[in-house]
N, C-alpha and C positions, 0 to 999 in steps of 0.2 A: 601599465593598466592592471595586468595581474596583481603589482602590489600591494595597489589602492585598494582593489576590493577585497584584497587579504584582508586590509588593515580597517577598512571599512568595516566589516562584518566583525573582525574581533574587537570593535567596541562596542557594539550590539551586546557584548556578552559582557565585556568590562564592568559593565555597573551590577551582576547579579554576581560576578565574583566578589568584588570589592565587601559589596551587603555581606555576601553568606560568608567571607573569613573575617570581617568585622565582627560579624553578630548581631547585627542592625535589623531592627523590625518594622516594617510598614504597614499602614493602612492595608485590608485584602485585596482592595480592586490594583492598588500600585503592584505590590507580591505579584497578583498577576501578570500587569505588563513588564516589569523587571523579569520578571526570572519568565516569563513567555518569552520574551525577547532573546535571552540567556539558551532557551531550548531551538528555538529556531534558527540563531549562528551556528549552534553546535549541530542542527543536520546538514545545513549550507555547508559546512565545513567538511565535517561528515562525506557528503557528496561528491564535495571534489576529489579528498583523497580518494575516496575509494575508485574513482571514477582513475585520475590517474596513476593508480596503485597497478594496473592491470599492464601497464606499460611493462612492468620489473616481474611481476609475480603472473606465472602462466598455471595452467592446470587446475584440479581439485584445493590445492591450497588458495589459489584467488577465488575460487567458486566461493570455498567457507566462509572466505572473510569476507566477502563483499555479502554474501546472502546475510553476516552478522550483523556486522557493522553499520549498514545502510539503515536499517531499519533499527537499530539503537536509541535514539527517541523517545520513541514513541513505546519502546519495550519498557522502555527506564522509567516512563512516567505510570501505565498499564501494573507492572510489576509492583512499583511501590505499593499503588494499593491495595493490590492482591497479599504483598506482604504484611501489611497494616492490617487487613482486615484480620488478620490469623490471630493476633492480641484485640483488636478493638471491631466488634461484629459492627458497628456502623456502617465502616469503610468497606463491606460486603459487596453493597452495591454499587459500589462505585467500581471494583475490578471489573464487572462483566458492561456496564456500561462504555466507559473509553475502549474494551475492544471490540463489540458492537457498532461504535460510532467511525471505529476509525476502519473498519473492515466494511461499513458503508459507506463514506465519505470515498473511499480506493473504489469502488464504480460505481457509484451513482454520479460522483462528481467528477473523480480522474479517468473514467475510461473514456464520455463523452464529451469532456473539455480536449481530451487527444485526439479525437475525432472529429469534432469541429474545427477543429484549427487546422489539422490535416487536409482534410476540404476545401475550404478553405485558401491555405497556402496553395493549393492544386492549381483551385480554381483563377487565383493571381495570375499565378506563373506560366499558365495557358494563357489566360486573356494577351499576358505581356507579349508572347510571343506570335501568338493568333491576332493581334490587332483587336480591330473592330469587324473581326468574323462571328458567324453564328454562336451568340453562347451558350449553346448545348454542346459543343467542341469542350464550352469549360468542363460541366460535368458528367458530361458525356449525355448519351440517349435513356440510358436506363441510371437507378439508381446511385448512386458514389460507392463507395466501398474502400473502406481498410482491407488489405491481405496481406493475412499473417505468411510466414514462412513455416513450412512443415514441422522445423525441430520444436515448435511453440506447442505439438500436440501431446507432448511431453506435460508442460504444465497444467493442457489442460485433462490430463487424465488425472491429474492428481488431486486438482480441484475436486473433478469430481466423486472421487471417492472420499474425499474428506468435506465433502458438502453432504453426501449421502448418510455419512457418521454421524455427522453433527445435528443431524435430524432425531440423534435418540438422545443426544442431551437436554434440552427441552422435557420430553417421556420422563427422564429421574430430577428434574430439578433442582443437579446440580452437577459439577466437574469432579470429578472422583479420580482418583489414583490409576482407574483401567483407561479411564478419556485420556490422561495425560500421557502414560506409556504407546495406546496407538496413533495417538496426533504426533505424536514426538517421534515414536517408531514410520511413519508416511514423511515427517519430515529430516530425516535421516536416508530413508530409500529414493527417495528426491533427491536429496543432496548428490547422492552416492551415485545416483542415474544420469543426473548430468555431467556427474566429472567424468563420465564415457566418452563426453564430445569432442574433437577437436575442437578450438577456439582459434575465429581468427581476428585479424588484428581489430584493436579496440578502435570506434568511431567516436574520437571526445571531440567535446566543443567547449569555447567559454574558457575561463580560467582552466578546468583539468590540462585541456590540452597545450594552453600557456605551458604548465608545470610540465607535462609531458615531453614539451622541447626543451628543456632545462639539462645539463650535462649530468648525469648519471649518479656522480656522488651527492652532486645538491637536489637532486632531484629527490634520490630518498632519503634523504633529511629530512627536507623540507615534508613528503609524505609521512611519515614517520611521526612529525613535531606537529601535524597535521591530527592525527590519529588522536594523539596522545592528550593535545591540548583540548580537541572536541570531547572528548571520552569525561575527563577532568569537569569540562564546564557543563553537560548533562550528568552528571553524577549528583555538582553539588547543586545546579536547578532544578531538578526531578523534584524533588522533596517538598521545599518553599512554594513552588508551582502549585502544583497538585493539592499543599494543603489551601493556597491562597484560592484553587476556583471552588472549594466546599468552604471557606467562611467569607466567601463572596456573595454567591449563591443568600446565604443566611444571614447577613447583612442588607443587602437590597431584596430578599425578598422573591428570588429567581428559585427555578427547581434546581436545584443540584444535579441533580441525575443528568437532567439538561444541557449544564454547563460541562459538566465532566465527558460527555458523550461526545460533545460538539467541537466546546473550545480546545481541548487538549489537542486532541487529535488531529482540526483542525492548523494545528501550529506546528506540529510533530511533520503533518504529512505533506508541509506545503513545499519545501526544497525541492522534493520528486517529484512532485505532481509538475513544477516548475519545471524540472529537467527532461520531464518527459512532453511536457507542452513546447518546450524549445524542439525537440526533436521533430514535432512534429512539424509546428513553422519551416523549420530546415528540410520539409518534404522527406522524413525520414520517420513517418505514424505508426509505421508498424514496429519499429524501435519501440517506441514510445511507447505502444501500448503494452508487448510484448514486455518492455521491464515491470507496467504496471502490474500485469497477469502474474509475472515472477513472484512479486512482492504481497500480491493475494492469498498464490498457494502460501507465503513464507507466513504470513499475519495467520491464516486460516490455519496451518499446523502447529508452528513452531510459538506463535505468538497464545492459542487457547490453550494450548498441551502444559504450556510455563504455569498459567494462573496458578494452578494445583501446585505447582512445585514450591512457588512463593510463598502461597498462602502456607503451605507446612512449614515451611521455613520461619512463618515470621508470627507463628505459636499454635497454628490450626491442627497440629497434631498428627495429621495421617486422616484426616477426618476429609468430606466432599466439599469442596467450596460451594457452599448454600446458592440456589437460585433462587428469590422472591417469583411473586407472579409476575409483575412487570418486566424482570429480567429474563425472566421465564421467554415472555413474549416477544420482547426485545433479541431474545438468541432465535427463537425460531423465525422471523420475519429476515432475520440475516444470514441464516440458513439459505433460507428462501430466495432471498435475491443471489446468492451465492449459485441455486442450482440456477435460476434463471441465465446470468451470465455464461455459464458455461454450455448452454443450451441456444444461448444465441450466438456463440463460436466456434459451435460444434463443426461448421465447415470453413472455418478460420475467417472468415468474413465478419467484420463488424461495419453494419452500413448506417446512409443517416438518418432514418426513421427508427432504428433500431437503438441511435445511439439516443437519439431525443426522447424514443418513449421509457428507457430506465434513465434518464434524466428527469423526466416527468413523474414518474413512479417515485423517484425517487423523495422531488419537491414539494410533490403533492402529501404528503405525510405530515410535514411540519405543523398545518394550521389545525391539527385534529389529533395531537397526541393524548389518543385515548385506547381503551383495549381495544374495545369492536372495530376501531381504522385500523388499529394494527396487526388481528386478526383477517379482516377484511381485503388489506394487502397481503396477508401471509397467501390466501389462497389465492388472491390474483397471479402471484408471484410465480406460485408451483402451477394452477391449471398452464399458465401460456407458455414456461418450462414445456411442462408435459406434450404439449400440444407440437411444439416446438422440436422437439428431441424423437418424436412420432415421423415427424414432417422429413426432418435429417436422418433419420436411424441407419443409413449408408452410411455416413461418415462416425459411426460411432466405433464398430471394430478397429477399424485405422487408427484411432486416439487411443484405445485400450493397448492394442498391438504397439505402439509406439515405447512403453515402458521397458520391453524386453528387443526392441534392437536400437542400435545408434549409426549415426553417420557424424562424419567429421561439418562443425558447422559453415565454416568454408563453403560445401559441397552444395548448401540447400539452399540456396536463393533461388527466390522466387520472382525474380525482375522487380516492375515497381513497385511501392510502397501502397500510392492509390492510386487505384484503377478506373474506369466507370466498371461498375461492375454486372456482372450476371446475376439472376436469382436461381433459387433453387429450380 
């Protein structure tokens, strides 16, 4: 079974190799589905190694690569055209839109798809064993509730200091060389703060942990041939992708910005969102959500702090990566939902009215992409934050105090995953 859906998924990817070492050119709407298809093996693939990688590689060196690699994608596609834009100002807006979209898409859409299905699963697996008992047994008397485990106040301090930053970019305009040294400098002290932790053993499922029972020498091989062969087929699908969804877009007639926002990142992010929706099924949501959270700090630092890097690189000079007004708007509405989330996890609970209404907040934008809606939400987003973080302000020294001590993760469990839960 493992090898089928090896072999399954690398031919997912087989026809965007074949095109891009031919030289073969298609129509933009096919570009897209070929080498979309092409990006999306390669984080399936992606996923598992890294998922099974941890079996062999313990400490601070698994932290790096997995916080790398995991999220490679979606960096590879983002980067190009921050790179692009540095020779050709078009492609300007296009960098700050795919990571806008994909840094909303990670919770508006993955926090509360891990949440509902968390619930969900609960609620089964109660009912199975409760019969035809009262179903408030399922979930419970008071609200549902995700709970997190302590060591997760970790990421979320980091969030929030780098949600707090990212509220002056917007004020200039643009990403300058000082955004990128502190986004990059928070996601280096992140890094460096969880390799404090013990780790204990890895919970894979699915193919990883197929691979993971495999005898040691094939084992990392097989990881290894893993690594290398995903890395290869996102390198040369990044390119053809990214330029197929802007002469897509200009062919039928769609907003570019739109397509770039949406669809990329939507393809990029959809293997995690996956692995973390399995997790929660398997009544393990706070896995789930807690790798999503991981993956936020890592897009929210590591992923804004690069644009600038790119963009020099690929002829911008040392100069600020331009924000239009829309992107303008677009960074600060993502800002925004950024503090929000952190502000409704501030006591590590994420429950189901909570998960629904930035689910709702989030869907609700689609039919009115315009400024004043997305002004409009930007303040909805910070007033209930605010209101929110007022409400908690107990629980906020504990998340700050979090950065400067560590426990081994072993040590911090928190019993189950979901609870019925308490409110404040």
């Amino acid at each position: 079974m493992m090898w089928r859906k090896l072999g399954l998924t690398a031919m997912f990817a087989l026809p965007a190799i074949v095109l891009r070492l031919t030289g073969t050119e298609l129509p933009p709407g096919l570009t897209v589905l070929v080498y979309g298809a092409g990006v999306v093996a390669s984080a399936v693939l992606l996923s598992w190694a890294a998922e099974a990688a941890q079996v062999d590689i313990s400490g601070s060196l698994a932290i790096a690569i997995l916080a790398l690699i995991a999220v490679l994608p979606e960096y590879a596609v983002d980067l190009y055209f921050s790179y692009t834009a540095g020779g050709d100002p078009t492609y300007t807006q296009f960098a700050a839109a795919n990571m806008t979209g994909s840094n909303r898409l990670l919770i508006g859409i993955g926090w509360p798809l891990v949440a509902f299905v968390g619930f969900w699963a609960m609620r089964r697996a109660r009912r199975r064993d409760a019969g035809d008992a009262d179903p408030s047994i399922a979930t419970g008397y008071r609200e549902p509730v995700v709970v997190l485990p302590p060591r997760n106040r970790v990421e979320l301090a980091f969030l929030a200091v780098a949600s707090a930053y990212a509220f002056l970019i917007p004020m200039t305009r643009s990403i300058a060389w000082y955004d990128a040294v502190v986004l990059l400098a928070l996601f280096g002290a992140y890094l460096w703060r969880v390799t404090r932790e013990g780790r204990g053993e890895p919970d894979l499922i699915g193919v990883a942990a197929d691979i993971a029972l495999l005898p040691q020498r094939q084992r990392r091989v097989l990881v290894t041939g893993l690594f290398v062969a995903a890395a290869a087929i996102v390198v040369m699908a990044a390119k053809p992708f990214a330029d197929g969804l802007v002469q897509t877009g200009e062919t039928l007639g769609i907003d570019q910005f739109l397509l770039v926002q949406w669809l990329a990142p939507l393809s990029s992010e959809a293997p995690e969102l996956i692995v973390a929706t399995i997790f929660a099924w398997r009544l393990h949501a706070a896995e789930g959500l807690g790798m999503l959270l991981s993956a936020k700090v890592n897009q929210w630092t590591l992923l804004v702090g690069s644009l600038w890097v790119a963009y020099t690189l690929g002829g911008g000079g040392g100069a600020p990566l331009p924000l239009d007004g829309r992107q303008t708007e677009e960074f600060l509405l993502t800002s925004a939902q950024a503090l929000l989330a952190f502000a409704v996890l501030a006591d590590l609970r994420f429950g189901l009215w909570e998960a629904a209404a930035i689910f709702g907040l989030f869907v609700l934008q689609f039919p009115f992409p315009t400024t004043e809606v997305r002004l409009v939400f930007s303040a909805v987003y910070i007033v209930v934050a605010v209101a929110l973080l007022v409400r908690r302000r107990r629980y906020l020294p504990g998340i700050f105090a979090s950065i400067g001590r560590w426990e081994r993760r072993s040590e911090t469990a928190t019993g189950p995953v979901v609870s019925a839960g308490a409110e404040d």
